[in-house]
Residue, then its C-alpha position, 0 to 999 in steps of 0.5 A: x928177731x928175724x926167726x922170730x918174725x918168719x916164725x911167726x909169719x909161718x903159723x899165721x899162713x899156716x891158720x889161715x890155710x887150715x880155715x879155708x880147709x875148713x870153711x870148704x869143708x863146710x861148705x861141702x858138708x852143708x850142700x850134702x845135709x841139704x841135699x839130704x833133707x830135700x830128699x827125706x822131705x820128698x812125696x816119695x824118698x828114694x831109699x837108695x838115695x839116702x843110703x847113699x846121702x848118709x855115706x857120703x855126709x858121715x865121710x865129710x863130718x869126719x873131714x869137717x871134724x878132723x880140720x876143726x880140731x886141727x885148726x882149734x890147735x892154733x887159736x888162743x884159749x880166748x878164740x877157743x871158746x866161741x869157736x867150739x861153741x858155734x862148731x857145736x851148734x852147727x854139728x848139732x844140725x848136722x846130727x838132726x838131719x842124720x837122725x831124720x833122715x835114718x827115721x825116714x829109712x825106718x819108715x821106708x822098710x817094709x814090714x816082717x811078714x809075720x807081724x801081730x798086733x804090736x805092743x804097745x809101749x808104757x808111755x803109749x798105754x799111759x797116754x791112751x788111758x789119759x785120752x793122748x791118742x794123736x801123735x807125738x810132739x817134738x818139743x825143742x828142749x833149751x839149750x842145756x848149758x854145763x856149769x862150770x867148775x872151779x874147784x869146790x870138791x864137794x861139786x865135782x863129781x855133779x860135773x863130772x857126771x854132766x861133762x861125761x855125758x854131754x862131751x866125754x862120750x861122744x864121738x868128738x875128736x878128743x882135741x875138741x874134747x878138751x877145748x871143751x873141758x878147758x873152757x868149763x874149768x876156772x880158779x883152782x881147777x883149771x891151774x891142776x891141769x896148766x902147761x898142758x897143750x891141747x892135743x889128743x894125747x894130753x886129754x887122758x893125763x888132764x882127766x887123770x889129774x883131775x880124777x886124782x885131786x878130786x875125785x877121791x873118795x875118801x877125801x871127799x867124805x872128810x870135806x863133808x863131815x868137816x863141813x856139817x862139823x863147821x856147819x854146826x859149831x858156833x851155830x844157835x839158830x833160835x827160830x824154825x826157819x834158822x833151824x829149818x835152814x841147818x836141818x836142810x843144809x845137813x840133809x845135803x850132805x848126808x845125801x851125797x854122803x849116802x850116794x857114795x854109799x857111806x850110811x848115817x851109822x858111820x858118823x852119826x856117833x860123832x856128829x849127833x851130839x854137836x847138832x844137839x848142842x846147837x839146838x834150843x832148849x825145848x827141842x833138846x829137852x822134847x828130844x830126850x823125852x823120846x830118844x830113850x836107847x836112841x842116844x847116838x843115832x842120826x838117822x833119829x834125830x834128823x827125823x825127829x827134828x824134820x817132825x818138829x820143825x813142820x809141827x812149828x811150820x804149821x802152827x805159825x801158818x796156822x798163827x798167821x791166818x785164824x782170826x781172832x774172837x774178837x774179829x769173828x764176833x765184828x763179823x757176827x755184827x755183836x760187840x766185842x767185850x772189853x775184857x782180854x780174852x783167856x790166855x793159853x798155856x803157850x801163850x803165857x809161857x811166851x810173855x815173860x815180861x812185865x805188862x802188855x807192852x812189846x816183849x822185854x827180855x831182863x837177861x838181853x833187853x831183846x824183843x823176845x822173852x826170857x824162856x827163849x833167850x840164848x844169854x840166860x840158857x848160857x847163864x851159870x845157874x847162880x846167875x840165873x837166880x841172881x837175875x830172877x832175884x833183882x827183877x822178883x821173878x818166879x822161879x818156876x814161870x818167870x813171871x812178876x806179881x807173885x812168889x813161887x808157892x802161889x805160881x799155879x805153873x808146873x814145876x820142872x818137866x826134867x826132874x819134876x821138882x816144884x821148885x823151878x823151872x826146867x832151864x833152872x834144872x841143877x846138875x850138880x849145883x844145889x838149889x837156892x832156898x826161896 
């Protein structure tokens, strides 16, 4: 216990020694940047100056640098966090004075003697034709923050890309390095690399093993054709924005998929017929109308289903907005007649139920019509007839107040039989006698 309590004792002075190194440090380094400034800000700089300025607060970063990541080793991982966050902001001013200052030295040299008329950049000529003669502004960008990581393997490599330009190659110690990267792992992610200390020589070993669980290519093209699959099973989504939502949910991972240079070709044989099983009826029966030869190419079907969800996204915001005859008729001040104006094909194929009154579909007694109800599509085909039977609807449009011999519809635009409609299209069943 009394080791113990000496011990303890020892580290204690010995991290409160190491912040009064650092804090002098800073100190130190503060003064010169400021020094620095002053005399990049003079009437007329001193080139020599600061040239010597410049030596001199390169040599008090490093100091800075090499106390800081020392005392980082003594602090907990909750202190950590703020730490490496206020040494970051900090090194940042440090390095804008560096950055002004050797502008201003660039600015103090003289001239090659043989210069012409310099060309002008792209960005320059660009912002000449547009009329931005004037100088340049320097905006403050926000602060960029990296998020962080918890072990989604699909998410890896957009954070590896992030760290790695932000941290991983800097000139950082590699002690702050790894602070870093500690405080940006949660979950999963930050057990792969638990028991690891913080030092220089473990920040190689923790990248490695994060490389290993991750970053494997091979894996991470199984998780995302797993993930489209899982996507795509038990799905029926019914309206253009369910549909809207699978098709861009699917393009996420073709995406990466494609930028680990893995092509459409070596999994659309696989995936393409499970998207068309989730599909509605007219979207499957308008796809096998165009896809002759086609049959097994994902890359076709996905620019076909992104045609047909934006010919339904224009029609509905067509829908939406055009007025009626009746209101364009208000306004023209003539009064509207009582009878109903004339049906549309598309409008009749929509209101299968009886009467006028909200949509009633016989299969579900949902809001919607017959034509577009997953429960009759999923019907066997005798059901089908049995159902049309008990509420006397047409065969060929599903509708009351008629036999089919009178329907004036077409018949079904699979086989072109008069004798039904397309989702009573038998396999190998027989069709029942009218």
């Amino acid at each position: 216990m009394i080791h113990a309590t000496r011990r303890m004792s020892k580290e204690i002075a010995h991290s409160q020694l190491l912040l009064k190194k650092r804090t002098s440090a800073k100190i130190w380094l503060s003064r010169t940047k400021n020094n620095l400034m002053v005399e990049c800000d003079a009437e007329s700089p001193d080139e020599i100056a600061i040239k010597e300025m410049l030596h001199d607060l390169e040599i008090r970063l490093q100091t800075f640098d090499d106390l800081e990541s020392e005392y980082e080793s003594t602090l907990d991982l909750e202190e950590i966090d703020k730490c490496v966050a206020d040494t970051m902001e900090y090194r940042m001013s440090i390095m804008e004075a560096r950055v002004r200052a050797i502008g201003v030295l660039k600015g103090l040299s003289p001239p090659p003697p043989d210069v012409s008329t310099p060309i002008a950049t792209p960005v320059e000529q660009v912002r000449s034709r547009l009329g931005f003669d004037g100088p340049t502004l320097n905006v403050k960008l926000p602060k960029l923050s990296i998020p962080k990581f918890s072990g989604d393997m699909l998410m890896w490599q957009s954070f590896w890309d992030m760290f790695r330009a932000n941290i991983h190659d800097t000139p950082l110690p590699l002690v702050s390095k790894f602070t870093y990267l500690m405080s940006l792992l949660e979950g999963e992610a930050q057990e792969v690399i638990a028991g690891l200390s913080i030092t220089d020589a473990n920040y190689g070993s923790a990248i490695l093993l994060l490389q290993a669980r991750y970053g494997r290519p091979d894996t991470v093209m199984f998780k995302h054709i797993q993930d489209m699959v899982n996507l795509v099973v038990g799905t029926h989504p019914t309206h253009t924005h369910g549909i809207r939502r699978l098709y861009d949910r699917l393009m996420m991972h073709v995406r990466s998929l494609k930028c680990m240079g893995i092509e459409e070709s070596q999994y659309g044989v696989l995936l393409t017929p499970i998207i068309l099983s989730c599909l509605p009826t007219e979207y499957r029966v308008q796809w096998g109308r165009e896809s002759s030869g086609k049959e097994s190419d994902l890359i076709w079907l996905l620019r076909f289903l992104e045609q047909e969800i934006q010919l339904r996204e224009t029609a509905q915001v067509f829908q939406m907005t055009k007025p009626s005859v009746e209101e364009k008729k208000s306004r023209l001040g003539s009064p509207p007649r009582s009878a109903s104006p004339p049906v549309s094909s598309v409008a009749l194929l929509q209101s299968c139920s009886q009467g006028s009154g909200k949509k009633s579909c016989q299969a579900c007694k949902g809001e919607h019509t017959l034509f577009f109800c997953p429960s009759f599509d999923s019907m066997k085909l005798s059901d089908k007839y049995k159902l049309l039977r008990r509420y006397r609807l047409c065969f060929r449009c599903f509708r009351s107040g008629h036999r089919m011999p009178e329907c004036k519809r077409s018949g079904c635009e699979i086989c072109c039989s008069p004798n039904h409609h397309m989702l009573l299209h038998p396999d190998t069943q027989t069709v029942p006698e009218v």
